[in-house]
C-alpha positions as CSV (number, residue, x, y, z in Angstrom):
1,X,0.0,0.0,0.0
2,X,2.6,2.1,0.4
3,X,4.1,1.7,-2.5
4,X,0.8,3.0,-4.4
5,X,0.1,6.0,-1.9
6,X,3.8,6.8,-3.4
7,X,3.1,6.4,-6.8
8,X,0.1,8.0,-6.2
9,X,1.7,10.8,-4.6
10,X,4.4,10.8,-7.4
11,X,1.6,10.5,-10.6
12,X,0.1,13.6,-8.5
13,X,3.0,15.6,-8.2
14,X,3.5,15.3,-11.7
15,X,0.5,16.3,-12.8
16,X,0.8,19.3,-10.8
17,X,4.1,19.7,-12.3
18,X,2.7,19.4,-15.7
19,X,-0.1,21.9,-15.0
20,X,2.6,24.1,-14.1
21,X,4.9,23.4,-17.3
22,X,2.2,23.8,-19.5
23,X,0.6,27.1,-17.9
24,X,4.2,28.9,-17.9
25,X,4.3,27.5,-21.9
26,X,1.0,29.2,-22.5
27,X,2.1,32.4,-20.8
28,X,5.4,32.0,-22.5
29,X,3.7,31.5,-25.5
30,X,1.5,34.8,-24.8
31,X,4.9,36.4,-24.4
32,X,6.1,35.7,-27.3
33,X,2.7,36.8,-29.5
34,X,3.3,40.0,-27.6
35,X,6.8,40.4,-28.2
36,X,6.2,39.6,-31.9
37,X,3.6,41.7,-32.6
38,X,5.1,44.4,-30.9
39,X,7.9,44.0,-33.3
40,X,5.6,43.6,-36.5
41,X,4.4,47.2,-35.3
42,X,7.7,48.6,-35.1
43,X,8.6,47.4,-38.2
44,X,5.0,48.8,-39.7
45,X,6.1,51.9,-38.1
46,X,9.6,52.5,-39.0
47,X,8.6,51.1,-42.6
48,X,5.5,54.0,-42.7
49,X,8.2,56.4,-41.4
50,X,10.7,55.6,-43.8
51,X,8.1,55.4,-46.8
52,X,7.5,59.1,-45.7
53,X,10.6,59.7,-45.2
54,X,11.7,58.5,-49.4
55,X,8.6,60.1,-50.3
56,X,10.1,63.8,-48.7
57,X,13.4,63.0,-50.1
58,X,12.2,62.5,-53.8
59,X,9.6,65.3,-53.3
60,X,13.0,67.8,-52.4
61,X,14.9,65.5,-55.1
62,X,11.8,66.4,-57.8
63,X,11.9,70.0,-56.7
64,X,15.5,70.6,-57.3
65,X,15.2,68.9,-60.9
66,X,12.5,71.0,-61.8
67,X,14.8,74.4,-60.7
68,X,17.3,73.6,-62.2
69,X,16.1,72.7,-65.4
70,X,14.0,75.6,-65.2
71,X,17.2,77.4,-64.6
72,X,19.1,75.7,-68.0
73,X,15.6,76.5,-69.9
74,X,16.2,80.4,-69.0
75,X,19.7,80.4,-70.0
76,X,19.5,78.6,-73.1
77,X,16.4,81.0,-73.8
78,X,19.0,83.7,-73.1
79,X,21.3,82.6,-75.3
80,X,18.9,82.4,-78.1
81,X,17.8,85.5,-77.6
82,X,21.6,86.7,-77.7
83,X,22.0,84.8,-80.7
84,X,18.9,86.2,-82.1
85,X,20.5,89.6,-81.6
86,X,23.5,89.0,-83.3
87,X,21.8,87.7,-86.5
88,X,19.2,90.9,-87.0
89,X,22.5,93.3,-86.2
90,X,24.5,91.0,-89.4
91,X,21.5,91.0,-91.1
92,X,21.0,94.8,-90.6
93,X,24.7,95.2,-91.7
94,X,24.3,93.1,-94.6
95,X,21.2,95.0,-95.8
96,X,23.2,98.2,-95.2
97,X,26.3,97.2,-97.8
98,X,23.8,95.7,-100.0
99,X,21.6,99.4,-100.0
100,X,25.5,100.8,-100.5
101,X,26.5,98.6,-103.6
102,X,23.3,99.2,-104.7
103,X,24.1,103.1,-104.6
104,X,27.7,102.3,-106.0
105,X,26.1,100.6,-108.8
106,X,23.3,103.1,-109.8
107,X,25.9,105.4,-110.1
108,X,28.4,103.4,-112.1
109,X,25.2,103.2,-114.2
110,X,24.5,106.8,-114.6
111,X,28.3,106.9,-115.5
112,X,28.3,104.4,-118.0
113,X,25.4,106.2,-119.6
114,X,26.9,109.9,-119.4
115,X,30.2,108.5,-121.4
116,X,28.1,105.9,-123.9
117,X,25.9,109.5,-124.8
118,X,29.3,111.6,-125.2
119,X,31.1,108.7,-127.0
120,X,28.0,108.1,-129.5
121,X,28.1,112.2,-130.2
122,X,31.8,111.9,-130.7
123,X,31.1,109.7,-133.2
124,X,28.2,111.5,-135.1
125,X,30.5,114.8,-134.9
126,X,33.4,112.5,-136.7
127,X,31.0,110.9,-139.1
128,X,29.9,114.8,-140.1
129,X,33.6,115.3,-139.9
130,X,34.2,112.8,-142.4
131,X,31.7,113.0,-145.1
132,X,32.6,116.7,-144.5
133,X,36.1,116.3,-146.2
């Protein structure tokens, strides 16, 4: 009889044991869903933050492209403007020696047509001249 009140005693004390093993599993268990989702936040959280934190950066990033290609746009429409310049004051110089030869040439003209007059009465007077002797 003893020997069953022993094992008796033993098969209770493990039960008890077990009951204990098993409730600090479940609360260790517990612990650890805790702990884990407390670090799926924190990762939710710091990925959110970072996500804002890219979406800033390529905001600034976006921002600085546009200025300075709005700054390249102004310079190049500078330099065609400058360019633009140039072209009308060649032009304008062009148009000027053309308006001069143009001048050169009427006269040369007028020229041409004094002499052809006096070189045609020349000849009339020498023709009068001739039939004259």
């Amino acid at each position: 009889m003893e020997k069953e009140i022993i094992v008796k005693e033993i098969v209770k004390a493990l039960e008890l044991f077990s009951d204990k093993i098993r409730d600090e599993m479940q609360e260790m268990g517990s612990q650890l869903r805790a702990e884990m989702q407390e670090m799926g936040n924190q990762l939710r959280t710091e990925m959110q933050e970072m996500g804002s934190q890219l979406r800033t950066e390529m905001q600034e990033m976006g921002s600085q492209l546009r200025t300075e290609i709005s700054a390249v746009g102004s310079k190049l429409e500078a330099k065609i403007d400058e360019l633009k310049q140039e072209t009308n004051e060649q032009f304008k110089q062009l148009n000027e020696k053309i308006d001069h030869l143009r001048d050169e040439l009427s006269d040369t003209q007028e020229t041409v047509d004094l002499l052809s007059s006096k070189t045609l009465q020349h000849e009339r007077k020498l023709r009068l001249l001739s039939k004259q002797s």
